[in-house]
C-alpha positions as CSV (number, residue, x, y, z in Angstrom):
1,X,52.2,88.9,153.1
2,X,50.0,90.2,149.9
3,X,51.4,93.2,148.2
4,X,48.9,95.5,146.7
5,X,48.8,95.8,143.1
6,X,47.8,99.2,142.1
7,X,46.5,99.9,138.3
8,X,49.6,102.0,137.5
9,X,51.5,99.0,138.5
10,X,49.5,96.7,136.1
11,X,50.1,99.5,133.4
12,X,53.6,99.2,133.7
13,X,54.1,95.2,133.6
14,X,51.7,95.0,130.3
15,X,53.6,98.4,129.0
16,X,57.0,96.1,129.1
17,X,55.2,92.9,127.5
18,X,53.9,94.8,124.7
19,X,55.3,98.5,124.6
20,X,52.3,101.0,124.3
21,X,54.7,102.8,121.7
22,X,54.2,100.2,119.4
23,X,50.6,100.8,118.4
24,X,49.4,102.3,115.6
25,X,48.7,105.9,115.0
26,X,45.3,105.3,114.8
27,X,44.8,103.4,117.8
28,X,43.8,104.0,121.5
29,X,45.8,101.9,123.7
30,X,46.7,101.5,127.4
31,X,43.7,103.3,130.1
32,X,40.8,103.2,128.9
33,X,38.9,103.9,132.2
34,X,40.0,104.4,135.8
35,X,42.4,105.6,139.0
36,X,45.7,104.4,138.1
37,X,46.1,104.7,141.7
38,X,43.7,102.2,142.5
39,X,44.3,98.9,144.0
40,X,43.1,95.6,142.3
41,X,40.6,93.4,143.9
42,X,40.9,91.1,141.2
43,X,41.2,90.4,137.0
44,X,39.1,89.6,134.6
45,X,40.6,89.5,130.8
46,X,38.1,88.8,127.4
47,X,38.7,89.8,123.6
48,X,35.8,92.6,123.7
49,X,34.9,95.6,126.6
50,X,30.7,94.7,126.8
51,X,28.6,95.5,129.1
52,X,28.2,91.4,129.6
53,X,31.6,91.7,130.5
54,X,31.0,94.2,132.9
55,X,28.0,92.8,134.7
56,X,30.9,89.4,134.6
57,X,33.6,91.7,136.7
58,X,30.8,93.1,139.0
59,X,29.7,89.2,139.8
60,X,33.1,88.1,140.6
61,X,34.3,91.2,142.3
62,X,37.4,92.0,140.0
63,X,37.4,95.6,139.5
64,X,40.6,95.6,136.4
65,X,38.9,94.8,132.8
66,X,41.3,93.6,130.4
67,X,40.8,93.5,126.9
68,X,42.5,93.3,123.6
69,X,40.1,95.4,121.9
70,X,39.7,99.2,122.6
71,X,36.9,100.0,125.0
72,X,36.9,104.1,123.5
73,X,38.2,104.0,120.3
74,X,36.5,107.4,119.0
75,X,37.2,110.8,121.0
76,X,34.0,111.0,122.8
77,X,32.1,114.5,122.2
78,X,29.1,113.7,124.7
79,X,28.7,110.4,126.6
80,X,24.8,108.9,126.2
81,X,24.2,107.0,128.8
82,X,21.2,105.3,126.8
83,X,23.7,104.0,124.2
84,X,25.9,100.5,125.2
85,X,28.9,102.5,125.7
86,X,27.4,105.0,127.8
87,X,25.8,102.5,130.2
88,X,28.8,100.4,130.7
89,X,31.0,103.9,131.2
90,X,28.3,104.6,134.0
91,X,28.0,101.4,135.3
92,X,31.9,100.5,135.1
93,X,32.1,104.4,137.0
94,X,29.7,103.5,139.3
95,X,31.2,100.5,141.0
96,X,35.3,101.4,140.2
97,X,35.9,99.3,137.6
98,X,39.0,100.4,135.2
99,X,39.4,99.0,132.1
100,X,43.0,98.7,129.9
101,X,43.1,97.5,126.6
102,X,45.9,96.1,124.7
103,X,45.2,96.2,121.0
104,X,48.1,96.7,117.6
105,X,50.8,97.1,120.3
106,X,49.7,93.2,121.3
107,X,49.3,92.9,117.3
108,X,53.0,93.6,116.9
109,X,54.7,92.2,119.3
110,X,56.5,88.6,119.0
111,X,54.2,86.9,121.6
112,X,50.9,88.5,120.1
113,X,48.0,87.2,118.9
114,X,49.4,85.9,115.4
115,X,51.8,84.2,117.5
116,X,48.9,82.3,119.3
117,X,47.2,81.5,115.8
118,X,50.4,80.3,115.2
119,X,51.3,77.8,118.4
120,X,47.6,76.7,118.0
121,X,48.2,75.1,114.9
122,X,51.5,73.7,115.3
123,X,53.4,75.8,113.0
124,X,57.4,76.0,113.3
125,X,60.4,78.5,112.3
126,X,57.8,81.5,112.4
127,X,58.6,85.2,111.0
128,X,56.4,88.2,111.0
129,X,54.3,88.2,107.6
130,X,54.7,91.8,107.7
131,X,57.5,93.1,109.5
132,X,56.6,96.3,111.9
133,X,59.0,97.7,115.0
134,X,62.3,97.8,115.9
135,X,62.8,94.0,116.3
136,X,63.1,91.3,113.5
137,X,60.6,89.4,115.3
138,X,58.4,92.0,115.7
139,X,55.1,92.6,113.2
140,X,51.6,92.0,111.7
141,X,50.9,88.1,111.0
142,X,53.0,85.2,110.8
143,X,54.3,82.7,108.4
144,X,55.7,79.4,109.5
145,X,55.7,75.8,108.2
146,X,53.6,72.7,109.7
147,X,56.2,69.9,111.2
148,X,54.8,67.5,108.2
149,X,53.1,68.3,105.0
150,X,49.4,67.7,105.3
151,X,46.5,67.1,102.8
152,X,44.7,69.6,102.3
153,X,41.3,68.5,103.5
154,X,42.6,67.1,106.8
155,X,44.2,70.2,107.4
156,X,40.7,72.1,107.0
157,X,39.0,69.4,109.4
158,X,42.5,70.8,111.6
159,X,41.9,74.2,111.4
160,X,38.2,74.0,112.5
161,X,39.0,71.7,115.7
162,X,41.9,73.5,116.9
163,X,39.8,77.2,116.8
164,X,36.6,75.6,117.7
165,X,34.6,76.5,114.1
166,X,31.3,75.1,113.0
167,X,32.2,76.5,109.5
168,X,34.9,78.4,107.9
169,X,34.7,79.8,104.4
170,X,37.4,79.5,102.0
171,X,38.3,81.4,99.2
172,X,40.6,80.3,96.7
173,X,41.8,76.9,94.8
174,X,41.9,74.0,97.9
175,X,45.7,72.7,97.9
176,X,46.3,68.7,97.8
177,X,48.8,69.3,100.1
178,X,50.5,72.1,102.8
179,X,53.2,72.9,104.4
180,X,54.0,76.8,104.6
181,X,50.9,78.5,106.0
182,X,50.3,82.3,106.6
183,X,48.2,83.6,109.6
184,X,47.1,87.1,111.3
185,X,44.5,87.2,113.7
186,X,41.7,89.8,113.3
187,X,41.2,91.8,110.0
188,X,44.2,90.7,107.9
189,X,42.6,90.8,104.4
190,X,45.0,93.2,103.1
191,X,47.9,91.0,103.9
192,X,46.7,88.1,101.9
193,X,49.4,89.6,99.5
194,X,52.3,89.5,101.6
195,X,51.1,85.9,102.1
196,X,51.3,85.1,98.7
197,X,54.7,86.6,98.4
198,X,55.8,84.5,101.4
199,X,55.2,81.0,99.6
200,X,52.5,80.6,101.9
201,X,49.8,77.6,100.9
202,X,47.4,78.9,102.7
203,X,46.5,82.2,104.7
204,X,44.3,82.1,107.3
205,X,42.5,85.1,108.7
206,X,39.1,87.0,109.1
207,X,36.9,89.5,107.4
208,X,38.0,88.8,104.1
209,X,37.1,91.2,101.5
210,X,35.4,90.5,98.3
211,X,38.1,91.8,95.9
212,X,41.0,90.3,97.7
213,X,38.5,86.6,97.7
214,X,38.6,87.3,94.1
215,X,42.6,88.2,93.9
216,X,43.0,84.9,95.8
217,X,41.5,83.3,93.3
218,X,42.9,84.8,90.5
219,X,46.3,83.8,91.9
220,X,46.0,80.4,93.1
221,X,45.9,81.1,97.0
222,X,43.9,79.6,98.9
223,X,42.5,81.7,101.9
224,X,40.7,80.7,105.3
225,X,38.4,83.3,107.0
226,X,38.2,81.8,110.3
227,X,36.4,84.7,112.2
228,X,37.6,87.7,114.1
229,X,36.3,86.5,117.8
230,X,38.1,82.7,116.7
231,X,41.4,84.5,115.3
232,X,41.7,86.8,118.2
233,X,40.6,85.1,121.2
234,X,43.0,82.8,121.0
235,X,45.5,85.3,122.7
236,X,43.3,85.3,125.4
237,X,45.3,82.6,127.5
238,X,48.0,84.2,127.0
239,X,47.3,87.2,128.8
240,X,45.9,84.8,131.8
241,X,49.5,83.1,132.1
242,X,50.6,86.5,132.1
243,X,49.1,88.3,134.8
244,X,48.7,85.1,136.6
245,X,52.8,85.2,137.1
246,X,52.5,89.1,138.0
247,X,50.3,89.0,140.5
248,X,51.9,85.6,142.1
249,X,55.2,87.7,141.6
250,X,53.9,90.0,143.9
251,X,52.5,87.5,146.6
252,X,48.9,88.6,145.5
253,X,45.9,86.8,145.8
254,X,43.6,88.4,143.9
255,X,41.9,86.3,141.2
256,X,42.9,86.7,137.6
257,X,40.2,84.8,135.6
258,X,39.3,84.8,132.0
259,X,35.6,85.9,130.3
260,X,33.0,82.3,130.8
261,X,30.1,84.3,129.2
262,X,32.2,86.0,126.0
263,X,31.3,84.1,122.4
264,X,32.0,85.1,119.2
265,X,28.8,87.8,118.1
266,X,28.4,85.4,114.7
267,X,26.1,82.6,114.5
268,X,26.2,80.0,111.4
269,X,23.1,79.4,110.0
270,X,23.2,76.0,108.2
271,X,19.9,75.6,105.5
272,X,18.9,72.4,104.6
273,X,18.6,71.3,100.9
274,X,20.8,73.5,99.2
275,X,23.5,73.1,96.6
276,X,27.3,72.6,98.4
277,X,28.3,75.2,96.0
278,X,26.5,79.0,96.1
């Protein structure tokens, strides 16, 4: 017989995986929106809270939204229901759709979203790039070694293939060979140092900032902005494995199913006829 799974009970489980405690002052973790007395119907998990999203949970009748990224990051003073995040608010309110969001706290902990970066491309004998918690295994970003050296251009042609990437852009002298490479999903310019200081060949990332291109250059580290949405999502399965085993724990049917419509928000525009070199 199906138990029912009420939101509070979903709380709890992700509350163990990655401790709410263990986000950052700054951020806005755990309920976002909804009865945590309410039952689930059903699961769907993606990287951002969008309305597409939404309209997604509404189609296949799963009224829990999961998401690594805050859906109110801001206190709200007044809710516009002509802006995006008034409409989905009113629409998610309108047909009992909760949404929870994970975000540093799933950062931080030892089977985060570095930690995914990290299994994705094969890398072995991990540590936290910068250490954060109350366990040694705990922290933003990981460093880890590759089984075998590779050249550095097949590595690249790696890189791209294993995160799905037309493009990535590189700052930094391109190594003949690597071994010991640096990662931290989402916006981990400002740990390109602690990179650096690890030995790491090469650091892999998103939104890299100008200066710190620059420092990279200046101190022979190579440096691979591979995209927020291609850094992050990759956490997404994960989470699916995850509540997949909790609600089979719990003899509950309810589908658990991942975002089909969700992309990364950047597009690549290739031009014709210009110089390899801008």
């Amino acid at each position: 017989m199906a138990s029912p799974i009420k939101l509070k009970d979903i709380l709890a489980y992700l509350g163990r995986f990655a401790p709410w405690e263990l986000a950052e002052s700054w951020d806005n973790v755990g309920l976002m929106l909804g009865n945590p007395d309410q039952e689930a119907t059903g699961m769907l998990i993606a990287l951002d809270p969008t309305l597409q999203v939404l309209e997604e949970a509404i189609l296949k009748k799963t009224n829990i939204i999961l998401t690594h990224h805050p859906l109110i990051f801001h206190p709200l003073k007044s809710i516009n229901t002509a802006t995006p995040l008034g409409k989905f608010l009113q629409k998610a309110l309108a047909h009992d759709i909760a949404v929870v969001s994970c975000h540093t706290n799933l950062d931080i902990i030892s089977d985060g979203v570095s930690d995914a970066l990290a299994r994705a491309l094969d890398l072995r004998n991990t540590r936290p790039l910068q250490p954060a918690g109350s366990q040694p295994d705990q922290g933003f970003g990981k460093v880890g070694n590759l089984p075998t050296p590779m050249q550095g251009e097949p590595f690249f042609q790696f890189v791209a293939q294993r995160l799905r990437l037309q493009a990535m852009l590189i700052a930094g002298p391109r190594p003949a060979t690597v071994s010991t490479i640096a990662v931290c999903g989402g916006s981990g310019s400002d740990l390109a140092g602690a990179a650096f200081t690890a030995g790491a060949d090469i650091y892999i990332t998103a939104e890299l900032k100008h200066a710190v291109a620059r420092w990279a250059e200046d101190n022979g580290l190579c440096v691979i902005d591979a995209g927020h949405f291609a850094t992050e999502n990759i956490v997404i399965p994960t989470l699916l494995a995850l509540m997949t085993a909790f609600f089979a724990e719990n003899n509950n049917p309810a589908p658990v199913l991942t975002s089909q419509r969700q992309i990364s928000p950047l597009r690549f525009h290739i031009a014709d006829n210009m110089p390899t070199k801008i």
